[in-house]
Phi, psi and omega in degrees: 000324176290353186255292175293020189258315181279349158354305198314311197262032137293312178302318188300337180280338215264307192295335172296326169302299191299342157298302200300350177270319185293293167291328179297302223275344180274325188243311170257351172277313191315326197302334177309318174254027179298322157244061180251296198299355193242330183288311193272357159263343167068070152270159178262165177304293152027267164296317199313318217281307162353315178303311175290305172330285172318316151208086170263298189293304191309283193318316175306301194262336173285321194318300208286333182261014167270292210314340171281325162342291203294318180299313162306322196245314193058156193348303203298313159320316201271342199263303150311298174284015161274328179262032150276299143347282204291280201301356174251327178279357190282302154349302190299313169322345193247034169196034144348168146207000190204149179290337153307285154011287157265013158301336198269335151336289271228334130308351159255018151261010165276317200289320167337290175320306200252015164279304183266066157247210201283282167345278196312302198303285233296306177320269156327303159309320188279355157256025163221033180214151191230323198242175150060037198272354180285324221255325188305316287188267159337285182312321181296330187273358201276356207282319207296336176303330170309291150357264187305313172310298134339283178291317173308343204249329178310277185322343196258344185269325161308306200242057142297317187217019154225182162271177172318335173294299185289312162299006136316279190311307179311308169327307189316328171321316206283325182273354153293233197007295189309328186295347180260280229327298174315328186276335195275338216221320179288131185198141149356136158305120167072020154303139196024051190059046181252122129308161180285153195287118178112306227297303188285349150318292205302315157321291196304337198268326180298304179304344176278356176092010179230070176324120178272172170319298196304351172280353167306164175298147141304113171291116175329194177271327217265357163247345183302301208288334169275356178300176182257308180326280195317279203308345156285342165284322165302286166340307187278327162293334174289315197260358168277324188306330184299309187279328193290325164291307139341286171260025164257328165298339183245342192294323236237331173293278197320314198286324181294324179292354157280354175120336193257141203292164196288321173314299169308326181272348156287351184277290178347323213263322160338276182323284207291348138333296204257346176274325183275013177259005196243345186276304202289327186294274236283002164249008164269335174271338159325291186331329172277005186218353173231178196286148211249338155299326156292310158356275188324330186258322161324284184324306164308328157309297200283327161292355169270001195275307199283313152329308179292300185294340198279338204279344195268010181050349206273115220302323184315275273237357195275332185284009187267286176345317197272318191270020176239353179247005169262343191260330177290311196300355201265314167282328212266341168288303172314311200274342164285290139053263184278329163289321158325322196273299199291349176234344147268342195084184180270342190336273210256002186321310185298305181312305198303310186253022152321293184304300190293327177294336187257354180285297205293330190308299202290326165282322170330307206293320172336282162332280188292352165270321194292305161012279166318320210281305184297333169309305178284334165304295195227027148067014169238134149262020186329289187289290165003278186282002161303310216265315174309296186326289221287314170303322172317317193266318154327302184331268190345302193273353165225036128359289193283349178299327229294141176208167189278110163291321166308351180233350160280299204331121163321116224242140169294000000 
């Protein structure tokens, strides 16, 4: 009986596993063999990174016709047969021969991306939390930070004493395994009478004549989209998505063209990881205690603080850089999220961050090919992370839009 009570944040360590496997193996552990993969095809970063564009952008326009999905069908199918996908396209990676070859890879990691992704986790966890759903949210997202922490360091250490290839294959082992874990463990909100965590506060609160927030009506898709909120939120995910990908996709090339050796730029990549995994927990649990919009602008300060430094190229000053622009980006990830879920509700969750998901995807892939581009263009990052500040800071300024729709909304 006690395994079901606590159950709900079993799911939630569960939706972490499902970044971390999804999003590590897809977005951030690969930077690890990008220059094994640039020595040995004589591609420019350009091309190699053209590959994250595809898919980011493809995953982003597939996301809204999932997210109907996800409201019908719900996670847990959709969520196997994504780390299923992934382990088999991983296979294939490790026997390229060509840049067509890995494009086509690299479109069946958007349908990865948005079956195990970001969209799929947040959903599934917020439907086994009626309460404490910021802190929920955080765990869950602590998954994509592991990820980044994990596979780069993993990959550069594998292929200490094999080549890229043959550490591909090994990587294939981790989404099997996880896929049985996922078949064993992952289930439904009230499966074999497990309420969602809060439902009986809330019950209680209600009879007393004291409606919490989460009992307002759920706003359609179709009034979420006339709000100013969804669309600030959209803004704002597009131009942080933009700058976060952009240098976790490129960092690990600038810090070696700074000097420091491949163990080391992966440990950078650690860092900025791992402060956004100390982020995404402890300011989805601030949310729960503090106005979760003041959060939301706190975060953002700080990836712009880290942004600037990152912007001065200078080799002293980049772990200060990584580590406020891994700690804003980290919370600033939980609170679209959560401000998304809280002012539209779950009704319509898939479609809404579905939407907002084919907007962020696309500047994301965006990022990391314009990056690339410039990089190759003026042998720099100058103008590239220069370019971040100024979106950051936009981020910023239009923030301050952000308001609970659900309680302006005309109530039946």
């Amino acid at each position: 009986m006690k395994m079901k009570r606590y159950y709900p944040w079993l799911m939630a360590v569960m939706g972490m596993l499902v970044l971390l496997v999804s999003n590590g193996l897809t977005v951030t552990g690969l930077t690890a063999f990008d220059e094994s993969l640039l020595k040995d095809f004589g591609w420019t970063r350009s091309e190699l990174k053209l590959r994250d564009l595809i898919t980011l952008v493809l995953a982003g326009w597939m996301a809204p016709f999932l997210g109907a999905l996800i409201d019908k069908v719900g996670p847990r199918k959709l969520i196997l047969g994504g780390i299923a996908l992934l382990a088999a396209l991983y296979a294939a990676y490790a026997h390229i021969h060509s840049l067509a070859h890995l494009y086509w890879i690299h479109v069946g990691f958007a349908a990865v991306l948005v079956a195990a992704g970001l969209n799929v986790a947040v959903i599934f966890v917020s439907q086994w939390f009626a309460t404490h759903r910021g802190t929920a949210i955080g765990i869950a997202l602590v998954g994509t930070s592991l990820g980044g922490m994990v596979f780069p360091k993993l990959g550069v250490k594998l292929m200490q004493t094999m080549d890229w290839r043959a550490a591909l294959l090994w990587e294939t082992a981790i989404p099997l395994a996880f896929l049985i874990v996922a078949f064993l463990f992952v289930r439904s909100p009230r499966a074999d009478g497990i309420q969602p965590w809060g439902a009986d506060t809330l019950a209680a609160k209600a009879a007393a004549g004291k409606p919490a927030a989460s009992s307002l009506p759920d706003l359609s898709y179709q009034q979420a989209m006339r709000t100013r909120t969804f669309w600030v939120l959209a803004f704002v995910a597009m131009t942080t998505f933009f700058s976060i990908m952009a240098v976790a996709s490129n960092l690990f090339l600038h810090m070696r063209d700074l000097g420091f050796e491949p163990a080391t730029a992966g440990n950078g990549l650690g860092l900025m990881f791992g402060l956004a995994m100390v982020g995404k927990f402890v300011f989805g649990f601030l949310a729960d205690v503090l106005p979760p919009k003041r959060v939301f602008l706190v975060n953002l300060a700080i990836m712009a603080a880290g942004a600037v430094i990152l912007a001065t190229l200078r080799a002293d000053l980049i772990w200060y850089s990584l580590a406020l622009f891994g700690l804003g980006w980290g919370g600033l990830y939980t609170m679209i999220q959560l401000l998304a879920v809280n002012a539209f509700g779950l009704s319509s969750a898939g479609k809404i961050l579905g939407t907002i998901t084919l907007l962020d995807a696309t500047t994301a892939g965006l990022g990391i090919w314009v990056t690339a581009k410039i990089f190759d263009l003026t042998k720099s990052y100058h103008i590239a992370f220069s370019l971040i500040c100024g979106l950051i800071v936009l981020a910023l300024l239009a923030a301050t839009l952000v308001r609970d729709e659900r309680s302006r909304a005309p109530q039946a």
